[in-house]
PDB file of N, CA, C and O in Angstrom:
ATOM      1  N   UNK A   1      10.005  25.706 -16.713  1.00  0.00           N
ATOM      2  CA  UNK A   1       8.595  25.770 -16.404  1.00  0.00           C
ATOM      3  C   UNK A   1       8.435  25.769 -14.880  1.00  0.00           C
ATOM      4  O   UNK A   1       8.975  24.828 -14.298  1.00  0.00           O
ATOM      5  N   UNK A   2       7.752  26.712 -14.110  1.00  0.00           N
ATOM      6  CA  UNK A   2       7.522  26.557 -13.169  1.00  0.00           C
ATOM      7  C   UNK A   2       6.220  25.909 -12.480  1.00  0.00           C
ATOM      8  O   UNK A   2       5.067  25.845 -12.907  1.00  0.00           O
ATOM      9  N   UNK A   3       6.782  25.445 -11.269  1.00  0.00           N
ATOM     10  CA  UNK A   3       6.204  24.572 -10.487  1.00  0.00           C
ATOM     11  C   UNK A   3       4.324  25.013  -9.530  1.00  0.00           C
ATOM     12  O   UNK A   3       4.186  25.895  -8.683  1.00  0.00           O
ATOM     13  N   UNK A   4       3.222  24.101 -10.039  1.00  0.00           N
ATOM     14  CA  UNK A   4       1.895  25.121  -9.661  1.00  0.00           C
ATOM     15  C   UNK A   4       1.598  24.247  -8.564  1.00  0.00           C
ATOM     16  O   UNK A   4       0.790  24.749  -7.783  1.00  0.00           O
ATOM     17  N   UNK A   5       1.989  23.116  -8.263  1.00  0.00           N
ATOM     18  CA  UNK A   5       1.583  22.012  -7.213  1.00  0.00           C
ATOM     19  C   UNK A   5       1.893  22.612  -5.872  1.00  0.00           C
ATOM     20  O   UNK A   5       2.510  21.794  -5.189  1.00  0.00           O
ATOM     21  N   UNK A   6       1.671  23.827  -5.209  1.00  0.00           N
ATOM     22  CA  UNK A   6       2.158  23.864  -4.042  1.00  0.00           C
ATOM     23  C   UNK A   6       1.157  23.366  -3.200  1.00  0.00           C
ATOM     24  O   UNK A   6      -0.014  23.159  -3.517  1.00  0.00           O
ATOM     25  N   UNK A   7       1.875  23.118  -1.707  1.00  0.00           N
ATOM     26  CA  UNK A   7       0.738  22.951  -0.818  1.00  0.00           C
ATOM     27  C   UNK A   7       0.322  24.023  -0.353  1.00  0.00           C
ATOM     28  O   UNK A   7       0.934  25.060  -0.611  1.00  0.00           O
ATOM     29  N   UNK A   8      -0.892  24.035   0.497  1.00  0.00           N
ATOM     30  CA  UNK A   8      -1.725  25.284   0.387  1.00  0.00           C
ATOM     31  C   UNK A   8      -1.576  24.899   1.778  1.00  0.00           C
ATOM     32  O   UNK A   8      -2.658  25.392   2.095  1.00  0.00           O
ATOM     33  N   UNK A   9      -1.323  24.627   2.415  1.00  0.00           N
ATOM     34  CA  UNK A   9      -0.905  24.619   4.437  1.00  0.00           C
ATOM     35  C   UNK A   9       0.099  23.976   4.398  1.00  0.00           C
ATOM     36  O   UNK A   9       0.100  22.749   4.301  1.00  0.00           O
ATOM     37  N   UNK A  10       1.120  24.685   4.466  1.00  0.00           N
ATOM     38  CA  UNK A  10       2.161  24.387   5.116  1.00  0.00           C
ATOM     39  C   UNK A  10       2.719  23.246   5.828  1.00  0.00           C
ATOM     40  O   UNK A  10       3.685  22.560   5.494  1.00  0.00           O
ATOM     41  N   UNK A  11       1.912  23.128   6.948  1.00  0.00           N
ATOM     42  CA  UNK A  11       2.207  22.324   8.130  1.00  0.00           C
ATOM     43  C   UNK A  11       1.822  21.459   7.946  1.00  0.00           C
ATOM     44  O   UNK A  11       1.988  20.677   8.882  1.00  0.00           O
ATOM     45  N   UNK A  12       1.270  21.041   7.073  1.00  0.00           N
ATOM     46  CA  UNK A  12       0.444  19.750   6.477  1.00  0.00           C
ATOM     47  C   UNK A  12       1.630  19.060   5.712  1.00  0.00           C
ATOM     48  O   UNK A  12       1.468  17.844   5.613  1.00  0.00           O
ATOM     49  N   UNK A  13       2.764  19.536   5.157  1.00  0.00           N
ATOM     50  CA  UNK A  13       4.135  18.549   4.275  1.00  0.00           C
ATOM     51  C   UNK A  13       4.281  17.344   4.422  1.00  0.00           C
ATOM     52  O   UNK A  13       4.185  16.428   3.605  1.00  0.00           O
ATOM     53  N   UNK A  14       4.696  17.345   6.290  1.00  0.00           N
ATOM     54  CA  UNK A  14       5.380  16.298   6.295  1.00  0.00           C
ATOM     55  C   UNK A  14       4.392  14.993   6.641  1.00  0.00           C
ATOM     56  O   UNK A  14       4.791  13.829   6.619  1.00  0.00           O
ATOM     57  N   UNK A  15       3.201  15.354   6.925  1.00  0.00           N
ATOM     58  CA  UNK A  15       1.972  14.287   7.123  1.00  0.00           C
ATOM     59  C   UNK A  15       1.769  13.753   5.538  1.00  0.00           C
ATOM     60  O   UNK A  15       1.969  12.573   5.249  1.00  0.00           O
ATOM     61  N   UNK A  16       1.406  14.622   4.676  1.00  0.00           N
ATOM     62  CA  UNK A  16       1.105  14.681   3.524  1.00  0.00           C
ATOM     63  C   UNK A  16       2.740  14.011   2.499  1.00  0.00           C
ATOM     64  O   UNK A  16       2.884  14.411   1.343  1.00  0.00           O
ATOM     65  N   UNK A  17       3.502  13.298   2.953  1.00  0.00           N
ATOM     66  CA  UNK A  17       4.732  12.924   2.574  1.00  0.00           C
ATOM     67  C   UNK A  17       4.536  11.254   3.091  1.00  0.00           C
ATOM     68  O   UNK A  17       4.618  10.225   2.420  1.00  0.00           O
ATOM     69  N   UNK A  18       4.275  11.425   4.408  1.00  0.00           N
ATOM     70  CA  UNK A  18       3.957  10.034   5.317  1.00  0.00           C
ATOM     71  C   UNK A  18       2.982   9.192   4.386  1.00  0.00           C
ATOM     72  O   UNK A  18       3.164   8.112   3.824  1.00  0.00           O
ATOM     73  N   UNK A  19       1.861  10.063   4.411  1.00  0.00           N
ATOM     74  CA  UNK A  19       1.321   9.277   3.360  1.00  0.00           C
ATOM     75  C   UNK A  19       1.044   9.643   2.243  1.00  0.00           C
ATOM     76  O   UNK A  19      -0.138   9.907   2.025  1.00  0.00           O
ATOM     77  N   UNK A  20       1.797   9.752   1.410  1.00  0.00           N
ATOM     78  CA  UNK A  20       2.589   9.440  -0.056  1.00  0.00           C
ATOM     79  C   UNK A  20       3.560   8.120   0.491  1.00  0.00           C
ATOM     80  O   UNK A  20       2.955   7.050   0.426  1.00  0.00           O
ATOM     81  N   UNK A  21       4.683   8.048   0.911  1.00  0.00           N
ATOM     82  CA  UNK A  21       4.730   6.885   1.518  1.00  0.00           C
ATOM     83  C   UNK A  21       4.045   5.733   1.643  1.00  0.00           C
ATOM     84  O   UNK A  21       4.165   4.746   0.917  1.00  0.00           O
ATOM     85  N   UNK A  22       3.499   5.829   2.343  1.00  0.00           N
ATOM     86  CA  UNK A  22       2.748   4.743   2.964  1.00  0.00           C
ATOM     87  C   UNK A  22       2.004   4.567   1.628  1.00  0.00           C
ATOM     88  O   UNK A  22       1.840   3.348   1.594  1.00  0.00           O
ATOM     89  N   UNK A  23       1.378   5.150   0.344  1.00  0.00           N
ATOM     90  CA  UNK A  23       0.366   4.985  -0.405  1.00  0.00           C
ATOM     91  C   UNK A  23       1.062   4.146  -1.439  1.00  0.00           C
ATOM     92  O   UNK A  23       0.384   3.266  -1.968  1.00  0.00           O
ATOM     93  N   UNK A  24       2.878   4.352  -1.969  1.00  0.00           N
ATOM     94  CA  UNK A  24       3.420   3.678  -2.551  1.00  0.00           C
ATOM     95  C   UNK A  24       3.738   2.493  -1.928  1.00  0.00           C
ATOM     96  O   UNK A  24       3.994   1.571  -2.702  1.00  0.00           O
ATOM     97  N   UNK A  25       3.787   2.285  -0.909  1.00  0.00           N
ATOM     98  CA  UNK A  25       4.176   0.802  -0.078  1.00  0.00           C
ATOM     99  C   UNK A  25       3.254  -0.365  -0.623  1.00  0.00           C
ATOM    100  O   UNK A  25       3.299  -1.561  -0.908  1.00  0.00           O
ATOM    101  N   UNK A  26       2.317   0.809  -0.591  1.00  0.00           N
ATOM    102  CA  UNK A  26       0.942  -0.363  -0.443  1.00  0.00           C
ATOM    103  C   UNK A  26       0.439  -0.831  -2.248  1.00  0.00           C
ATOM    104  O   UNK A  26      -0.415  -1.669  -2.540  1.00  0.00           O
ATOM    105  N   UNK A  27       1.093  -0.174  -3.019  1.00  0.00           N
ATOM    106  CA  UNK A  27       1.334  -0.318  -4.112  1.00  0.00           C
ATOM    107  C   UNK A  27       2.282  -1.220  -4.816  1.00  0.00           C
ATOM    108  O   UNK A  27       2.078  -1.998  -5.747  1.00  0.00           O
ATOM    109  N   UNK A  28       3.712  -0.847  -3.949  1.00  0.00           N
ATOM    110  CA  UNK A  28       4.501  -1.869  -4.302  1.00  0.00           C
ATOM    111  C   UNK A  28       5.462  -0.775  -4.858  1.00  0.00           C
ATOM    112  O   UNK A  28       6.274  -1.288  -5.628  1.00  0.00           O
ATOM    113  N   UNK A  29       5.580   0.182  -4.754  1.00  0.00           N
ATOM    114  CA  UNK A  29       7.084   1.336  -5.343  1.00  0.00           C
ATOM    115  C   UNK A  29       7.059   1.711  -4.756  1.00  0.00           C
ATOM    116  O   UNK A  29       6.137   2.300  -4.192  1.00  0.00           O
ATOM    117  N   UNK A  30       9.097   1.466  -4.322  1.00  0.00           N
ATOM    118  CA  UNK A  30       9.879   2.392  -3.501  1.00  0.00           C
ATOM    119  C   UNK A  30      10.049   3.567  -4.093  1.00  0.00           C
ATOM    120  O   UNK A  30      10.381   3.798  -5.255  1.00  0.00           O
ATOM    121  N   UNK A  31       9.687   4.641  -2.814  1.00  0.00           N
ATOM    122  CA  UNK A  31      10.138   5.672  -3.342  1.00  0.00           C
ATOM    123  C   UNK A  31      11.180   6.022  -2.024  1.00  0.00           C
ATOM    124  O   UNK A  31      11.218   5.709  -0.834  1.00  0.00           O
ATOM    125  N   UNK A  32      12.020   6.882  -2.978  1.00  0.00           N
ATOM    126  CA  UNK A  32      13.030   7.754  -1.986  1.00  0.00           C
ATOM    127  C   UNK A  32      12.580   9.058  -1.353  1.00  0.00           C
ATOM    128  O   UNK A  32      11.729   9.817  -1.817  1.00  0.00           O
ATOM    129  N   UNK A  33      13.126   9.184  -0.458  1.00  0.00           N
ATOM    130  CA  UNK A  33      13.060  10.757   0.540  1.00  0.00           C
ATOM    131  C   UNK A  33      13.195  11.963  -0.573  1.00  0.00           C
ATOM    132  O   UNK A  33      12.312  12.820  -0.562  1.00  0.00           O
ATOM    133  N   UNK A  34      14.216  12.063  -1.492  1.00  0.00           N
ATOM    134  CA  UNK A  34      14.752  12.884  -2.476  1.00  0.00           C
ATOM    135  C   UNK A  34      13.842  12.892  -3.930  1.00  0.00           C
ATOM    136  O   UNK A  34      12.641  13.033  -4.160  1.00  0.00           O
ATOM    137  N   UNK A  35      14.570  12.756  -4.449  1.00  0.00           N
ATOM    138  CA  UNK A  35      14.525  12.627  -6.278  1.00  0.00           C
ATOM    139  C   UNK A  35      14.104  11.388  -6.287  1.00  0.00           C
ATOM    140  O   UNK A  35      14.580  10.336  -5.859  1.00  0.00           O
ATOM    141  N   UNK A  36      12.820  11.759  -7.020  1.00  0.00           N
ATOM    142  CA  UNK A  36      11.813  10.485  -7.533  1.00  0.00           C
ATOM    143  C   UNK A  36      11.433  10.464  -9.223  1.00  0.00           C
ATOM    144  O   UNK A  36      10.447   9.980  -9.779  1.00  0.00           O
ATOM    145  N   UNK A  37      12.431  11.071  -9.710  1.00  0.00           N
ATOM    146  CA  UNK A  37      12.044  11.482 -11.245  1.00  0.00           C
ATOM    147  C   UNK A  37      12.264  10.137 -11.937  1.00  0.00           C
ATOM    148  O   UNK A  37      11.402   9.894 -12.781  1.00  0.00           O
ATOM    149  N   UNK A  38      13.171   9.241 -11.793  1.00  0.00           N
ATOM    150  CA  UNK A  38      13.344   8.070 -12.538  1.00  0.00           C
ATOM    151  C   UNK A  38      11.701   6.949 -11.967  1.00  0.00           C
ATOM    152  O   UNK A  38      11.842   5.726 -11.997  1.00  0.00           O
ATOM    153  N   UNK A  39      10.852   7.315 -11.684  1.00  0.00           N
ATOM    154  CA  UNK A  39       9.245   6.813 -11.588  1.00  0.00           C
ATOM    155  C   UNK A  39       8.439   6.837 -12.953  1.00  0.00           C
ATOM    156  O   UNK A  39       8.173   7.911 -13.491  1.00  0.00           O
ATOM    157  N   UNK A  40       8.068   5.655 -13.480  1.00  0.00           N
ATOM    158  CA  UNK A  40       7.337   5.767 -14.853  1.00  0.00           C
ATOM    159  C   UNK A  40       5.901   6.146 -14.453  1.00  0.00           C
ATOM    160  O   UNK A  40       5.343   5.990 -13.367  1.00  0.00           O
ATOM    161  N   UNK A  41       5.454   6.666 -15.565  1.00  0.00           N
ATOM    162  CA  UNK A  41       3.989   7.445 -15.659  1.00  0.00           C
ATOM    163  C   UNK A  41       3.198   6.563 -14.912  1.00  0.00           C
ATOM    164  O   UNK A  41       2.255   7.019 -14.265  1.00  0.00           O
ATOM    165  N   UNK A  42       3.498   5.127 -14.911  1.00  0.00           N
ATOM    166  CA  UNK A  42       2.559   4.084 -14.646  1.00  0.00           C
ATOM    167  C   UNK A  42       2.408   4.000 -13.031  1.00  0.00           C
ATOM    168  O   UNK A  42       1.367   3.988 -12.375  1.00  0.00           O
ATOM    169  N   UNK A  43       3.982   3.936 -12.512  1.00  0.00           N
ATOM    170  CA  UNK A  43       4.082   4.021 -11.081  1.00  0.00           C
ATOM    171  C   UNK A  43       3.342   5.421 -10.351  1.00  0.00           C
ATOM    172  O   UNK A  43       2.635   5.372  -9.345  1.00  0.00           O
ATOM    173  N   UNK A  44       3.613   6.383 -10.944  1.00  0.00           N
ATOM    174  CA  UNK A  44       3.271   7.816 -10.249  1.00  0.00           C
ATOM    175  C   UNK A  44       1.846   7.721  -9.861  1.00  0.00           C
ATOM    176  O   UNK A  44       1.445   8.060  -8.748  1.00  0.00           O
ATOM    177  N   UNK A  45       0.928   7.153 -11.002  1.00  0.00           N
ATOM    178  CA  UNK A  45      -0.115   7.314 -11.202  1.00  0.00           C
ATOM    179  C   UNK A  45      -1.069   6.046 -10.040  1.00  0.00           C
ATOM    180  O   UNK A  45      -2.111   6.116  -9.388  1.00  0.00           O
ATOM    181  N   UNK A  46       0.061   4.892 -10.287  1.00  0.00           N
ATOM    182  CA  UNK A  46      -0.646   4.257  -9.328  1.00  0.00           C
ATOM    183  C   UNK A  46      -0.560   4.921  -7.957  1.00  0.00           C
ATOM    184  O   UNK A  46      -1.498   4.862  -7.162  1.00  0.00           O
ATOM    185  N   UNK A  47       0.641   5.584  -7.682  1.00  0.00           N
ATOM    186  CA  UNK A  47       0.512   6.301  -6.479  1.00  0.00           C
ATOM    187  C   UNK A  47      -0.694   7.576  -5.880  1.00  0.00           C
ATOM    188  O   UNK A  47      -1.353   7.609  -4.840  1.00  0.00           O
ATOM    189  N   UNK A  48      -0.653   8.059  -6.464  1.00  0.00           N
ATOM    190  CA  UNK A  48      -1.706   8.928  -7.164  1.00  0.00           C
ATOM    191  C   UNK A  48      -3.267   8.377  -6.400  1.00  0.00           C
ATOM    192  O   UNK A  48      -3.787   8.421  -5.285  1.00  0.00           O
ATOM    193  N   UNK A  49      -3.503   8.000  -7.388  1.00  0.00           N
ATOM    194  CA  UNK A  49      -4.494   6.766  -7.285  1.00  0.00           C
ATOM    195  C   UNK A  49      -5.183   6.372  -6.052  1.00  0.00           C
ATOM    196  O   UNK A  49      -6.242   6.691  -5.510  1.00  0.00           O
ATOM    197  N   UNK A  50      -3.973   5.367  -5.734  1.00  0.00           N
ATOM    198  CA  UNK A  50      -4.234   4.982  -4.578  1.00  0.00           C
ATOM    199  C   UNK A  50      -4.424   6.025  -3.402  1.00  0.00           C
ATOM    200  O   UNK A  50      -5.033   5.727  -2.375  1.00  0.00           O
ATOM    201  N   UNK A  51      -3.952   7.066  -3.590  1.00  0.00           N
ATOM    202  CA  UNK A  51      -3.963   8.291  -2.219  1.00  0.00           C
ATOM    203  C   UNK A  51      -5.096   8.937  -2.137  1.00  0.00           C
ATOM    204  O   UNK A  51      -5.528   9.518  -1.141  1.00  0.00           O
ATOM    205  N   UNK A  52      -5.872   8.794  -3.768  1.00  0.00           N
ATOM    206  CA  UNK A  52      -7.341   9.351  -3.803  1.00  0.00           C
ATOM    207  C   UNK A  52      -8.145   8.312  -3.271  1.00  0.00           C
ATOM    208  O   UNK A  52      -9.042   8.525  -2.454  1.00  0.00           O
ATOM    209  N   UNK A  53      -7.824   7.108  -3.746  1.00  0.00           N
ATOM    210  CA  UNK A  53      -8.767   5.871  -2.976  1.00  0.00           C
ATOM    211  C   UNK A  53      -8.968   6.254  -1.734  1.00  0.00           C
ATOM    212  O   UNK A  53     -10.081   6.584  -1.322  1.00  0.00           O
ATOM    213  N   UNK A  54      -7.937   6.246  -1.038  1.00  0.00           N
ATOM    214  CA  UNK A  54      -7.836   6.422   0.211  1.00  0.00           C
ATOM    215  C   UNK A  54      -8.479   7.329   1.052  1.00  0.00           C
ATOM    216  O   UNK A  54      -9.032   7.081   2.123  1.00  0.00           O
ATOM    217  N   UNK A  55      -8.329   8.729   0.306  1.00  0.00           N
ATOM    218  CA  UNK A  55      -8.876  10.104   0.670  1.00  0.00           C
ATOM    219  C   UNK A  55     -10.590  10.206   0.637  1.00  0.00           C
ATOM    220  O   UNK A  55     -11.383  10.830   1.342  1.00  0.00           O
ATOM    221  N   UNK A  56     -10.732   9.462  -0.306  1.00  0.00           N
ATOM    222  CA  UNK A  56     -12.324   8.722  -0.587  1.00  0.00           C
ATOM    223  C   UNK A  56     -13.050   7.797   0.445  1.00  0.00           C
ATOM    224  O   UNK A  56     -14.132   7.923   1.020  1.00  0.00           O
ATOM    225  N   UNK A  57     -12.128   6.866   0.484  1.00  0.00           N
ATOM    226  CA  UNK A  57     -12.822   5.670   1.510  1.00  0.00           C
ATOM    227  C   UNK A  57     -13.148   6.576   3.084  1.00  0.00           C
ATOM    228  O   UNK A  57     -14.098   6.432   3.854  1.00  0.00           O
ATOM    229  N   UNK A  58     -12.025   7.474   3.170  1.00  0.00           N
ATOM    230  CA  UNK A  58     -11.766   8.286   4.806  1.00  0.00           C
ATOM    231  C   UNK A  58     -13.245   9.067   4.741  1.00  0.00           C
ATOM    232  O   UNK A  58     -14.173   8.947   5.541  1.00  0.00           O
ATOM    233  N   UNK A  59     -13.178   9.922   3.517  1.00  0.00           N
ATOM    234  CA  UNK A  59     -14.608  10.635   3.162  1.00  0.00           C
ATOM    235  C   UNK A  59     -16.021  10.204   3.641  1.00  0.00           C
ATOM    236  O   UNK A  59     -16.920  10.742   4.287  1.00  0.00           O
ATOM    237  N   UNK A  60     -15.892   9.413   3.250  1.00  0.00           N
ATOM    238  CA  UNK A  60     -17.259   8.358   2.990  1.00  0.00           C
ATOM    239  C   UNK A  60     -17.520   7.669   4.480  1.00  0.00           C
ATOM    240  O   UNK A  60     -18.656   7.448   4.899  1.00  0.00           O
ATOM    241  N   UNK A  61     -16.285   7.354   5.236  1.00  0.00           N
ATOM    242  CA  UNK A  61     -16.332   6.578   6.433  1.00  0.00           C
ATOM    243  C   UNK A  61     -16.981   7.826   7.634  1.00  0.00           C
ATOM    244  O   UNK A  61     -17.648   7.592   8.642  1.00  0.00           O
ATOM    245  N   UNK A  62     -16.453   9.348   7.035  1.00  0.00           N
ATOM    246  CA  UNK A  62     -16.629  10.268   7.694  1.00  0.00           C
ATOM    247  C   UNK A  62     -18.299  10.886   7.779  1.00  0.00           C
ATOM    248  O   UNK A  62     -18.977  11.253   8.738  1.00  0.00           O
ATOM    249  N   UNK A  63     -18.576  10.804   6.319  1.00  0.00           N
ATOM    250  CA  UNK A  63     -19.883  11.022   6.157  1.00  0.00           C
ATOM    251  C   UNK A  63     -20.911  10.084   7.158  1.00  0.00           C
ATOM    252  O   UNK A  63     -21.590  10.573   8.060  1.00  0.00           O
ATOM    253  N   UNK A  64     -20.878   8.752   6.832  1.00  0.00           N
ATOM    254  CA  UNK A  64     -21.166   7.621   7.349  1.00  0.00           C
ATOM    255  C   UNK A  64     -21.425   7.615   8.680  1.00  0.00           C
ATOM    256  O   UNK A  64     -22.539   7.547   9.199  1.00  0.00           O
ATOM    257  N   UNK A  65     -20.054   7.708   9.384  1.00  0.00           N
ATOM    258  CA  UNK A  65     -20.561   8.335  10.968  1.00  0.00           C
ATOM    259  C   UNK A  65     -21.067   9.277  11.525  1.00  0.00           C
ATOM    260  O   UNK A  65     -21.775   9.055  12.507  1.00  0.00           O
ATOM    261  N   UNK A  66     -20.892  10.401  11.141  1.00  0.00           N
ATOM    262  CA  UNK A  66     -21.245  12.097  11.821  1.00  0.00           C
ATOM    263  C   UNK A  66     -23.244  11.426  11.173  1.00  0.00           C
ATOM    264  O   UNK A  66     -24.099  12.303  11.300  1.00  0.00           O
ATOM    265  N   UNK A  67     -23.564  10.562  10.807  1.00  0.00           N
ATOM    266  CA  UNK A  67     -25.167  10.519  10.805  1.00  0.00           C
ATOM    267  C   UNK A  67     -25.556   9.562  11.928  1.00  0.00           C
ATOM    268  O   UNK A  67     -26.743   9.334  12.161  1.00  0.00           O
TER     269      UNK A  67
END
């Protein structure tokens, strides 16, 4: 099955990796640089999650000021 998740800018990877990182830290799962397939549905998702929280709170902080 092939893969539909690409990123859509490029240059955006390795920021967009940093924090994936940083979003599992703050969660509490290590993840590795490599192969992250041994991650249960539960962990991914909290990762997940939390990166939308995040992407949300930035949103909102953004809206918030530019008024």
């Amino acid at each position: 099955m092939a893969r539909s998740n690409k990123t859509l800018v490029p240059e955006a990877k390795a920021a967009l990796d940093q924090f994936k990182m940083e979003a599992a830290s703050e969660v509490g799962v290590n993840l590795n640089q490599s192969y992250n397939g041994d991650l249960t549905s539960k962990q991914a998702g909290s990762i997940g999650g939390q990166m939308v929280k995040k992407m949300v709170e930035k949103y909102e902080n953004d809206i918030k000021n530019s008024k």
